[in-house]
Each structure stands twice: as C-alpha cells, then as structure tokens.
mmCIF file of the C-alpha atoms, coordinates in Angstrom:
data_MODEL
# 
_entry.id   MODEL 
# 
loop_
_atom_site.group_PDB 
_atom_site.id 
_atom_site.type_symbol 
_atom_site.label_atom_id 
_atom_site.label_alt_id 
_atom_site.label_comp_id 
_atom_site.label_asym_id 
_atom_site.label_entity_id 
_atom_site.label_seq_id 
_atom_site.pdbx_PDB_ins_code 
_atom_site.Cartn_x 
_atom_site.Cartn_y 
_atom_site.Cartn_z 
_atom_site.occupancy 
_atom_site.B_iso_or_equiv 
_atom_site.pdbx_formal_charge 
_atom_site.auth_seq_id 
_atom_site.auth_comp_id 
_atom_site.auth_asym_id 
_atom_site.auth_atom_id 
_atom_site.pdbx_PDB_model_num 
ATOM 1   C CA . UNK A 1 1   ? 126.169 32.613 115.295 1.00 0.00 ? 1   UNK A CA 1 
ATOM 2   C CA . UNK A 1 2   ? 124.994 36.116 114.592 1.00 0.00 ? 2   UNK A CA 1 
ATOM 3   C CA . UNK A 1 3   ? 124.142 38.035 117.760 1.00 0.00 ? 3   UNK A CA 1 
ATOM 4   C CA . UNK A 1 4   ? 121.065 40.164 118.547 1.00 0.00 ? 4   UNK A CA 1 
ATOM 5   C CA . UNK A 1 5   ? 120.982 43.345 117.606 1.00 0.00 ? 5   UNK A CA 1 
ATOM 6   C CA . UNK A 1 6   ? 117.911 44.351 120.142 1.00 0.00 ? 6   UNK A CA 1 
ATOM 7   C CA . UNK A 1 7   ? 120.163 44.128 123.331 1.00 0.00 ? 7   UNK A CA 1 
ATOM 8   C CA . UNK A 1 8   ? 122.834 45.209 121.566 1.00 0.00 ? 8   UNK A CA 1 
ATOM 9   C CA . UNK A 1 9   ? 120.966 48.558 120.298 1.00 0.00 ? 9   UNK A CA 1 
ATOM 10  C CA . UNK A 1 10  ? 119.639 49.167 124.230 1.00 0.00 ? 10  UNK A CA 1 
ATOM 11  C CA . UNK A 1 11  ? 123.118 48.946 125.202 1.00 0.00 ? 11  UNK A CA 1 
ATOM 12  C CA . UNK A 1 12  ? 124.429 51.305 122.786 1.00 0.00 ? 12  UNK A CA 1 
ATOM 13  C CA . UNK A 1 13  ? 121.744 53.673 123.476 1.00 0.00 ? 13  UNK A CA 1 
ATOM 14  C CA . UNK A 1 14  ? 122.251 53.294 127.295 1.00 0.00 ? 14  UNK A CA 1 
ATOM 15  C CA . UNK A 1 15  ? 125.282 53.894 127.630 1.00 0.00 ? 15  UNK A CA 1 
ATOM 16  C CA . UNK A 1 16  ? 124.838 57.083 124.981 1.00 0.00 ? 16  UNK A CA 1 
ATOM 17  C CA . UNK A 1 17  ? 121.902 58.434 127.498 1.00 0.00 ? 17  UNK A CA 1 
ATOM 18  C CA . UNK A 1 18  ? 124.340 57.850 130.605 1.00 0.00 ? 18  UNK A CA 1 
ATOM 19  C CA . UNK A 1 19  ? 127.167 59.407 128.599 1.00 0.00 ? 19  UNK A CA 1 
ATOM 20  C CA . UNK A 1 20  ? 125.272 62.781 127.879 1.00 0.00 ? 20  UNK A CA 1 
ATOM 21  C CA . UNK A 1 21  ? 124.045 62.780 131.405 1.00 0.00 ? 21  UNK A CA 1 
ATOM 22  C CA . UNK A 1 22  ? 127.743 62.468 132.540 1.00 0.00 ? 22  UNK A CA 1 
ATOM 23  C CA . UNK A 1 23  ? 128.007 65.476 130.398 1.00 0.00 ? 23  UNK A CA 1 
ATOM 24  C CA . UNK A 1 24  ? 125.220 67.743 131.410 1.00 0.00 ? 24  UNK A CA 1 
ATOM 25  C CA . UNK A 1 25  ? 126.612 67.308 134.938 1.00 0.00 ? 25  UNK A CA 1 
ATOM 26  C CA . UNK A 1 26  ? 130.390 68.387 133.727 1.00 0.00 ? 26  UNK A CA 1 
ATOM 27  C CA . UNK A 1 27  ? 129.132 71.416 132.521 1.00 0.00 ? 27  UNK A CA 1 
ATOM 28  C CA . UNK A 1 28  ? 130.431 74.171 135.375 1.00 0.00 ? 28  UNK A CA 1 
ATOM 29  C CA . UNK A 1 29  ? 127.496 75.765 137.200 1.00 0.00 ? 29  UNK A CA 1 
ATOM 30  C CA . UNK A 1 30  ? 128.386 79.164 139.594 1.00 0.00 ? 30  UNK A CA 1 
ATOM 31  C CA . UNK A 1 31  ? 127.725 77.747 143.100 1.00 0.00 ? 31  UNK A CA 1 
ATOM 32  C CA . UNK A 1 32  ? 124.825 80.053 145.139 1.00 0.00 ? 32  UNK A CA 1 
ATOM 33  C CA . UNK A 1 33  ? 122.492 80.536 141.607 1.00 0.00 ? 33  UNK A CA 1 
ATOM 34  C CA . UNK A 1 34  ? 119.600 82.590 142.313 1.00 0.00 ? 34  UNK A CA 1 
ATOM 35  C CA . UNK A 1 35  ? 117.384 82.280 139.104 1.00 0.00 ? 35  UNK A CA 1 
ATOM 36  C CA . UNK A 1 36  ? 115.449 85.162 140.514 1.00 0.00 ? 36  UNK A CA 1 
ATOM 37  C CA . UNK A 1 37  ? 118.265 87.914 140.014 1.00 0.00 ? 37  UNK A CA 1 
ATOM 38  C CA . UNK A 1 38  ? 118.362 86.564 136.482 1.00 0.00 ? 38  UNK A CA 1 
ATOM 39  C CA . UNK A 1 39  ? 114.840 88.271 135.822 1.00 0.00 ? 39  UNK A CA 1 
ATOM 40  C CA . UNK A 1 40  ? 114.566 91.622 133.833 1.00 0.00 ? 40  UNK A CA 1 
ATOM 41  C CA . UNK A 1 41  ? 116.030 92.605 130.185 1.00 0.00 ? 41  UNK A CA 1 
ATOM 42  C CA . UNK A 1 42  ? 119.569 90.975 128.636 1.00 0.00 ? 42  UNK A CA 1 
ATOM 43  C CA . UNK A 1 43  ? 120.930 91.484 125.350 1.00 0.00 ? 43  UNK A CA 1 
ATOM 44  C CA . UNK A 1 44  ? 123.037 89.189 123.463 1.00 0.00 ? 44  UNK A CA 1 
ATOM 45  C CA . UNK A 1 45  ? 126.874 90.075 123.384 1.00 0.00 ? 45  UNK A CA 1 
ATOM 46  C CA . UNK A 1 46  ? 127.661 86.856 121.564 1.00 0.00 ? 46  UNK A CA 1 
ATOM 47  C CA . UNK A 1 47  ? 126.043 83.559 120.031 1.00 0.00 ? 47  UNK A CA 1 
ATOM 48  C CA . UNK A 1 48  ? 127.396 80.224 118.987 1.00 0.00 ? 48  UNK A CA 1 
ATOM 49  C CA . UNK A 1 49  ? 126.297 76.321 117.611 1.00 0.00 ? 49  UNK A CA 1 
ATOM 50  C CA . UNK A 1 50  ? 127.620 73.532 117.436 1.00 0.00 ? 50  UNK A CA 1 
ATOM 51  C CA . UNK A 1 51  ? 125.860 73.319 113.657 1.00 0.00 ? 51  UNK A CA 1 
ATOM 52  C CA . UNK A 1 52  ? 126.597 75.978 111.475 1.00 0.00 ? 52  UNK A CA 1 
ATOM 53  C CA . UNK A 1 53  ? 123.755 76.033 108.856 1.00 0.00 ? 53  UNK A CA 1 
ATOM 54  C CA . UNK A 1 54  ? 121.486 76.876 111.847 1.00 0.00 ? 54  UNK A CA 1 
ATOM 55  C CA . UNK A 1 55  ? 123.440 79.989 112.431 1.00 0.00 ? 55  UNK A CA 1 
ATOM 56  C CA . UNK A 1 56  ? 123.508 81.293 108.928 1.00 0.00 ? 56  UNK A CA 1 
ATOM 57  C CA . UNK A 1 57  ? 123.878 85.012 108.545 1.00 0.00 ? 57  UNK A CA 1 
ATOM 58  C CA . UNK A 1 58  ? 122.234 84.419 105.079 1.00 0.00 ? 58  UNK A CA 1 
ATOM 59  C CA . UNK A 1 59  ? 119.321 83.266 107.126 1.00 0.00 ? 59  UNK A CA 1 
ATOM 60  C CA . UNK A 1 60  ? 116.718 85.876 107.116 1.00 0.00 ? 60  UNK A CA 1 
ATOM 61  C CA . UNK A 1 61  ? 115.155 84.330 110.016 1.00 0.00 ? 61  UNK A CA 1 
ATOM 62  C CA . UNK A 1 62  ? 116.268 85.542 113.181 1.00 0.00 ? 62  UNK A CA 1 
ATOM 63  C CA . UNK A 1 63  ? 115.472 84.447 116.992 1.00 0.00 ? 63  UNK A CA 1 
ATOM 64  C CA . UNK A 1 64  ? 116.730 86.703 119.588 1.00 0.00 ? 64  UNK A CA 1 
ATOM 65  C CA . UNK A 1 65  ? 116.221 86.453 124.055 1.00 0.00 ? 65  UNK A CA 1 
ATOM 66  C CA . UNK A 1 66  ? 114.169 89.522 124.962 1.00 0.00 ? 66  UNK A CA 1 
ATOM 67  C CA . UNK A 1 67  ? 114.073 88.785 128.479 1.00 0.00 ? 67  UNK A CA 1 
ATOM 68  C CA . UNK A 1 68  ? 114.301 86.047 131.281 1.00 0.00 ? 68  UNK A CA 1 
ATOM 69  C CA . UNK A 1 69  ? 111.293 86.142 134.262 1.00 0.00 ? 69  UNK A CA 1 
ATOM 70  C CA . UNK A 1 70  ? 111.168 83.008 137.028 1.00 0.00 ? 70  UNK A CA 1 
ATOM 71  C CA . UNK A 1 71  ? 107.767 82.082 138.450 1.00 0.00 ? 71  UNK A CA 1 
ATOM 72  C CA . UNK A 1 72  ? 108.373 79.321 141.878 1.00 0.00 ? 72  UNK A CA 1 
ATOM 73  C CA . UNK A 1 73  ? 111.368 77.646 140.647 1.00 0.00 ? 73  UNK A CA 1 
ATOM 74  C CA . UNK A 1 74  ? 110.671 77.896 136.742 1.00 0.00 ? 74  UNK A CA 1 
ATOM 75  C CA . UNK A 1 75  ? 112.276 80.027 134.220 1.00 0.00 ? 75  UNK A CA 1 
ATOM 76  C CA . UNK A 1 76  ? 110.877 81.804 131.357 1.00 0.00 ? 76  UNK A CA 1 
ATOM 77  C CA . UNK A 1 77  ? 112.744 82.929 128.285 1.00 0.00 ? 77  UNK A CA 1 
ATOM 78  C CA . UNK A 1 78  ? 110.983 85.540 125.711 1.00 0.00 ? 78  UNK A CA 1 
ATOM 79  C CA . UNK A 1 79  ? 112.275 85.141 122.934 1.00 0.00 ? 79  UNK A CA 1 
ATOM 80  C CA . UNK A 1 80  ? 111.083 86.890 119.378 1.00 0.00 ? 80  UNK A CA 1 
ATOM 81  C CA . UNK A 1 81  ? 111.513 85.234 115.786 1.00 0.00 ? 81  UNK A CA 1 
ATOM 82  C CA . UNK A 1 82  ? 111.957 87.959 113.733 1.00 0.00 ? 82  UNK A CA 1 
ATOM 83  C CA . UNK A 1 83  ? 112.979 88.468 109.614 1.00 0.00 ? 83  UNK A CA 1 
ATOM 84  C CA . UNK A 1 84  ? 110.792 89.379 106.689 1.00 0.00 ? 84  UNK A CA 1 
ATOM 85  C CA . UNK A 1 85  ? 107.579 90.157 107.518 1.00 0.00 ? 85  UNK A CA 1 
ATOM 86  C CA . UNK A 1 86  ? 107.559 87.534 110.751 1.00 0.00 ? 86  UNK A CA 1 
ATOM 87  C CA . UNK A 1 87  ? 107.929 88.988 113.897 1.00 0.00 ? 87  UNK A CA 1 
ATOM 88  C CA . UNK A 1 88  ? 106.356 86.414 116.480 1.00 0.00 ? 88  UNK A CA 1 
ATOM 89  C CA . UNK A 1 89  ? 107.023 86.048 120.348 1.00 0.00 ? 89  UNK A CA 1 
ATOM 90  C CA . UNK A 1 90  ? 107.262 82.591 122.092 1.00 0.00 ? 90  UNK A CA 1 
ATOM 91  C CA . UNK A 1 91  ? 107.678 82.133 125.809 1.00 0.00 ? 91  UNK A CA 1 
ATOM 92  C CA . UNK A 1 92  ? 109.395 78.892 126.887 1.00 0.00 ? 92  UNK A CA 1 
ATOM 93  C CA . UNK A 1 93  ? 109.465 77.549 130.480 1.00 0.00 ? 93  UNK A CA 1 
ATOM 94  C CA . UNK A 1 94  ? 112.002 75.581 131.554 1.00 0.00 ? 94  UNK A CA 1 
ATOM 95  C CA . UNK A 1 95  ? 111.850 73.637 135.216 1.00 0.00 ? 95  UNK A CA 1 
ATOM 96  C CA . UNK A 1 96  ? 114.678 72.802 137.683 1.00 0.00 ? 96  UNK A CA 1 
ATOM 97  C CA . UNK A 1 97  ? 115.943 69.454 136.838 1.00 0.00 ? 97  UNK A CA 1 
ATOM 98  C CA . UNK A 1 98  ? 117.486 68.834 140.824 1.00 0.00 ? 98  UNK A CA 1 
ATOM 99  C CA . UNK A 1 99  ? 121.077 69.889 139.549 1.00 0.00 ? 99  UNK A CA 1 
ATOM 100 C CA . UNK A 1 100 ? 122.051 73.504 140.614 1.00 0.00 ? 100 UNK A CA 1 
ATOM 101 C CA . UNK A 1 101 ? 121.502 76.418 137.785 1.00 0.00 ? 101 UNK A CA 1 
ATOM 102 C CA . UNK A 1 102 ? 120.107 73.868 135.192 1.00 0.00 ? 102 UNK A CA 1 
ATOM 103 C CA . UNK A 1 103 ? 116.393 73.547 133.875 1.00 0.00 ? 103 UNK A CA 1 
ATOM 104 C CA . UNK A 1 104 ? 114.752 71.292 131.110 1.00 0.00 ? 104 UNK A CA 1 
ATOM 105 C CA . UNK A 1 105 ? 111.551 71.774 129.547 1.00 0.00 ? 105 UNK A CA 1 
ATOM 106 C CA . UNK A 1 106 ? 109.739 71.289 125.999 1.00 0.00 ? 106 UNK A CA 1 
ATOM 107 C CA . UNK A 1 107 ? 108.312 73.375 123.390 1.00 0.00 ? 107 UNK A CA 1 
ATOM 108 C CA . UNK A 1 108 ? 106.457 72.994 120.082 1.00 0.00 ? 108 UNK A CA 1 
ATOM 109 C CA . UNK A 1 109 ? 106.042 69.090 119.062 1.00 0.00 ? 109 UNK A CA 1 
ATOM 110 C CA . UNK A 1 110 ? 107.470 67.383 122.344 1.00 0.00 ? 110 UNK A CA 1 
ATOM 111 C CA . UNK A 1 111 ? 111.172 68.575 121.174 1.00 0.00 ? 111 UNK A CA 1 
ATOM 112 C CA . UNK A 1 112 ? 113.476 68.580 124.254 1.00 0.00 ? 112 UNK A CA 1 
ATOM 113 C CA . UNK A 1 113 ? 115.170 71.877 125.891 1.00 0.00 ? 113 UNK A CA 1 
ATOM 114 C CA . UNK A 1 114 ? 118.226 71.717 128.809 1.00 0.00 ? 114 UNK A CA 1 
ATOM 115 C CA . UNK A 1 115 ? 119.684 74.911 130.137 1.00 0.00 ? 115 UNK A CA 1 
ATOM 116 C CA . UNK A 1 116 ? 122.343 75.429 132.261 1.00 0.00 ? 116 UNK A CA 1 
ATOM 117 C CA . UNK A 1 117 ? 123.331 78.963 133.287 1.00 0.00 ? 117 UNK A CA 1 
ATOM 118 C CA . UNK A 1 118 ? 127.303 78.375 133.535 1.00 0.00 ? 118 UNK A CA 1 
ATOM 119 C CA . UNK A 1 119 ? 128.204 81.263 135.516 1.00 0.00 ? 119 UNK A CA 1 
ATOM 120 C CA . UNK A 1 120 ? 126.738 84.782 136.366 1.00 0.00 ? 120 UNK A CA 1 
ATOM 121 C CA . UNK A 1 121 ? 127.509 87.956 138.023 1.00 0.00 ? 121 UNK A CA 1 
ATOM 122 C CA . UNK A 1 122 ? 123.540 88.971 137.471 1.00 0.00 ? 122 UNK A CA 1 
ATOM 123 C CA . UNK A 1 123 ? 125.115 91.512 134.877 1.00 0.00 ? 123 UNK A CA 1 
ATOM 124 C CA . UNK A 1 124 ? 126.776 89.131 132.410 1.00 0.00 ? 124 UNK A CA 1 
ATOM 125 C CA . UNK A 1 125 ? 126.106 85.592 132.068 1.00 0.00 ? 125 UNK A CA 1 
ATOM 126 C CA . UNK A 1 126 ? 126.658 82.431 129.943 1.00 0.00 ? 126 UNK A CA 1 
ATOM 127 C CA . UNK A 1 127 ? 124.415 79.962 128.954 1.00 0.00 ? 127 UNK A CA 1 
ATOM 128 C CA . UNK A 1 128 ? 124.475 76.499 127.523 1.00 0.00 ? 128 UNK A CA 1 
ATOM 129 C CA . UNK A 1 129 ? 121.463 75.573 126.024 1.00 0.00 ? 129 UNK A CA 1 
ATOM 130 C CA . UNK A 1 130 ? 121.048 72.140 124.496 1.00 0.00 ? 130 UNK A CA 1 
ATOM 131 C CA . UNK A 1 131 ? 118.313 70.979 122.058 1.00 0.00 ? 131 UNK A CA 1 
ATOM 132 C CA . UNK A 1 132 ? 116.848 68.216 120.934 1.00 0.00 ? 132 UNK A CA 1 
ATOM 133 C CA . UNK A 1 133 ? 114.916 68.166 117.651 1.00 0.00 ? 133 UNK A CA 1 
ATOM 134 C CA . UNK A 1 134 ? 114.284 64.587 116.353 1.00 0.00 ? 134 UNK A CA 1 
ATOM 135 C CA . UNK A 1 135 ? 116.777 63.084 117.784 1.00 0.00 ? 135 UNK A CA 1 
ATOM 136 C CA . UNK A 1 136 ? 119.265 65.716 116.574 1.00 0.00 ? 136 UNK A CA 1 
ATOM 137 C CA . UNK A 1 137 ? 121.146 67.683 119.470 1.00 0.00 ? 137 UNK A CA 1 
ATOM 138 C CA . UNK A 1 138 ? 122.155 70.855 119.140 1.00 0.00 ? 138 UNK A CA 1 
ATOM 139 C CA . UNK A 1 139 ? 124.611 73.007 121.529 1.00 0.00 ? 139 UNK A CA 1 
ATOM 140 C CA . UNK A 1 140 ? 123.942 76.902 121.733 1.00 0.00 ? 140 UNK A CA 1 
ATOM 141 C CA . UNK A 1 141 ? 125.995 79.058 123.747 1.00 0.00 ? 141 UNK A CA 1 
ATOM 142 C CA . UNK A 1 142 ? 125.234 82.800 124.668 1.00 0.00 ? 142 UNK A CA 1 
ATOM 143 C CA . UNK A 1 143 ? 127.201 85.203 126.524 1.00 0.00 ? 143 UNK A CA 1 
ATOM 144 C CA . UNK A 1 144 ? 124.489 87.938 127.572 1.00 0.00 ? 144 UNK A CA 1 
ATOM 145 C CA . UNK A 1 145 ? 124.509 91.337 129.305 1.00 0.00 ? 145 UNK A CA 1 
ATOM 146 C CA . UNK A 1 146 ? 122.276 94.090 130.610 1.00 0.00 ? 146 UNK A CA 1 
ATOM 147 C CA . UNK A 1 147 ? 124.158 96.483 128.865 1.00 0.00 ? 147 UNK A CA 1 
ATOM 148 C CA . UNK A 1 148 ? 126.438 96.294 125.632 1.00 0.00 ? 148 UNK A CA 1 
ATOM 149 C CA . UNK A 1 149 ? 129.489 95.952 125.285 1.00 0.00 ? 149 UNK A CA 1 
ATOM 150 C CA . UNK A 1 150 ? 129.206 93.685 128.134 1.00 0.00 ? 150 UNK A CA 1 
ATOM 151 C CA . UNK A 1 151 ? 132.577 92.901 130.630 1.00 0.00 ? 151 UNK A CA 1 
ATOM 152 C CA . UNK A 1 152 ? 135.161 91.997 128.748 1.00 0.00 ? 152 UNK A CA 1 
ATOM 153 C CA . UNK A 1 153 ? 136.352 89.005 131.736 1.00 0.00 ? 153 UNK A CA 1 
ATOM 154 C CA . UNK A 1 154 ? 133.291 87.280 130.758 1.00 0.00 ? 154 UNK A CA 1 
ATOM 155 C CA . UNK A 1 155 ? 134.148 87.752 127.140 1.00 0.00 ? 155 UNK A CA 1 
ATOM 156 C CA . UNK A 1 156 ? 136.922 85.607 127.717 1.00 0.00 ? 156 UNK A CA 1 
ATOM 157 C CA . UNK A 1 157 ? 135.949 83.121 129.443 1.00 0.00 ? 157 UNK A CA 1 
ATOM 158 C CA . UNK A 1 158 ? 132.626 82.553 127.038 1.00 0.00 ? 158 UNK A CA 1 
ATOM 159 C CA . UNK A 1 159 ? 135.204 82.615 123.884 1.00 0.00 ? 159 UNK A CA 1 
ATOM 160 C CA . UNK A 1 160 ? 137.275 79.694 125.771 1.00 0.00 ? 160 UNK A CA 1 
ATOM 161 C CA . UNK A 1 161 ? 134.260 77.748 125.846 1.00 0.00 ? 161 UNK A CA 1 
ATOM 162 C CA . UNK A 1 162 ? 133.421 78.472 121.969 1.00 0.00 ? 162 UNK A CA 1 
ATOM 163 C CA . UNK A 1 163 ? 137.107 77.523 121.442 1.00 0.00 ? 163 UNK A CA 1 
ATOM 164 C CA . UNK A 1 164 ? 137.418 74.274 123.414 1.00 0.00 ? 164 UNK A CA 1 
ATOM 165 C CA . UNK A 1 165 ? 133.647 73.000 121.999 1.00 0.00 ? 165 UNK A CA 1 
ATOM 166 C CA . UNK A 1 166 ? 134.402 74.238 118.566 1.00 0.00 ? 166 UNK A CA 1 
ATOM 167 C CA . UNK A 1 167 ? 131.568 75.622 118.183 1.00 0.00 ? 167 UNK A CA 1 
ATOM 168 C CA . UNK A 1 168 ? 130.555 78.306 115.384 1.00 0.00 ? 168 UNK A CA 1 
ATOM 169 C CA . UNK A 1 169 ? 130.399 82.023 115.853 1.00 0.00 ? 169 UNK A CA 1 
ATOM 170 C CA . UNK A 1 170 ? 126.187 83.171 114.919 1.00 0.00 ? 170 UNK A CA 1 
ATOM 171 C CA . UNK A 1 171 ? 125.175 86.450 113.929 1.00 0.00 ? 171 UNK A CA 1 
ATOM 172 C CA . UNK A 1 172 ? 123.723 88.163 117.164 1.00 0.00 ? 172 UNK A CA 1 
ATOM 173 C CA . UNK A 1 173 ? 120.374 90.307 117.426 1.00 0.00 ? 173 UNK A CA 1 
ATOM 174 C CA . UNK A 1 174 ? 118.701 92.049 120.086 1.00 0.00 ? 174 UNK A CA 1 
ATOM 175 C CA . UNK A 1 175 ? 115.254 93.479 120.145 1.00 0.00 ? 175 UNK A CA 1 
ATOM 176 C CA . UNK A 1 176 ? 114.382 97.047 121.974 1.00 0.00 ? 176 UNK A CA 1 
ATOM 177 C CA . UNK A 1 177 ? 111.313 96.384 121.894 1.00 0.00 ? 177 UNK A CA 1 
ATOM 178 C CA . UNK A 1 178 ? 108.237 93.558 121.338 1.00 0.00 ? 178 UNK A CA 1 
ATOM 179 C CA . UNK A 1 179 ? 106.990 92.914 117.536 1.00 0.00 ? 179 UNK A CA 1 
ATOM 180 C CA . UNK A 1 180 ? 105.228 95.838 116.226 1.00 0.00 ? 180 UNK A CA 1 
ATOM 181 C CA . UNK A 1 181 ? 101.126 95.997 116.182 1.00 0.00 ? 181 UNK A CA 1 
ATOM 182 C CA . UNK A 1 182 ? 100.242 94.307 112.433 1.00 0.00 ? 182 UNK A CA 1 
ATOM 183 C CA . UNK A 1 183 ? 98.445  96.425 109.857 1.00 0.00 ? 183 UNK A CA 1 
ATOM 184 C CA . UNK A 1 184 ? 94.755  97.235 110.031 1.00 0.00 ? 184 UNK A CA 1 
# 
C-alpha cells in the first residue's frame, strides 16, 4: 500500500512553517526597543547573505539603506539601487508582527520581508533581515552606524553572528546623498 502524498506534503510543510517560526523567535531581540530612536541617517559598516551570488562584488548592481523613519508602529527603510546608469529609490514598510523589535511586510510582487533589529545602542545596530522570493529564503545581516568606522564591540558581536550562520561577507555601499536629477 502506497501512502498519500497530500497529507504527507501538509505535514512536511507544517512542520517546516512551525520550524522557521521557532526560528524567527530564537533570533535575540535587545529588550526596551524603541523603533522611534532608530529614525534618521545609518550607513552600512558591514553586509552579509546567506547566498553568495546575490552578494557579488562583480555585480554592478548595488542596493544600499539610506535611512530608517517609523510612522505609528511601522518602519520605513530607504533604500537606493544604484550601478550603471540606475539609480532608483524604493521605500519599504515593514509592520510590527506582536514579537518585540521585529516587523514583516511585502514589496514588489507579494514577495515576503521579516526584520528583526537584534540589538541597538541607537548608534550601532544589527539587523536580520529575511526574504522570501518564490519560495526561496534569503538571510541578510547588516551591522549599521551613524558614523563610520562604527564601535568596534558591535563589530564583534555582528562578525560572531556571520561566523556561527556562515554566512558570506557582501561588498558594502553607502549613499551621501539621494539619486541625482536625470538629464534634460
């Protein structure tokens, strides 16, 4: 007798979906987070992936976090796609998902977005930001700071993370300013 594979594919998939929840919640979150003293300028001090090809330095295409502003309880990133001849902003808003320090939200095509800010002294922090594209997850990690070089505690503690998740070291860019007006 051969058995089903219908409830044997929901149970898989359940217990994948309850896994990654487990996870999500794992992931260390500073106590007291106040998205609101997260607003204003941050550059990156250093990005990671779990994939590597997506973090090519041969990639011309580059995406870099201008700056984070909260409206209620949602957070906006600005962040700017930049490389030859593109230079194009995108805002995405993430909302509180009822766990402390950690937002979800959606952009372009229904793909899913889950951030969790891991720790913070409002001048450095670290973020793990998880994305899912077709059913393809991807882990990205960024250690940020209002000024460069950034704190070199929170250096690290971000590199032990990049260590124990084995993730891959990406080429970091920052952006002084927004895209510059196109030619008339």
């Amino acid at each position: 007798m051969v058995p089903q594979r219908g409830p044997l594919l929901l149970l898989a998939l359940s217990l994948g979906l309850a896994c990654a929840q487990q996870m999500l919640e794992e992931v260390p979150v500073q106590p007291g987070f106040n998205a609101q003293k997260e607003e204003g300028r941050w550059l990156t001090i250093q990005l990671a992936s779990s994939r590597a090809h997506l973090v090519s330095p041969a990639d011309p295409l580059r995406l870099g976090l201008h700056s984070i502003w909260t409206r209620d309880e949602d957070v906006t990133f600005v962040l700017f796609w930049t490389g030859e001849g593109v230079c194009q902003g995108v805002n995405v808003t993430v909302h509180p998902t009822g766990l402390q320090g950690q937002f979800q939200g959606s952009w372009e095509g229904g793909n899913s977005m889950h951030v969790c800010f891991v720790g913070t002294d409002y001048r450095n922090l670290v973020l793990d930001v998880r994305l899912e594209d077709a059913g393809e997850v991807t882990s990205l990690w960024a250690l940020l700071a209002r000024t460069t070089p950034g704190d070199p505690t929170w250096l690290g503690k971000y590199l032990e993370y990049v260590r124990e998740l084995r993730l891959h070291k990406a080429p970091v860019f920052n952006l002084d300013a927004r895209c510059p007006p196109a030619e008339a």
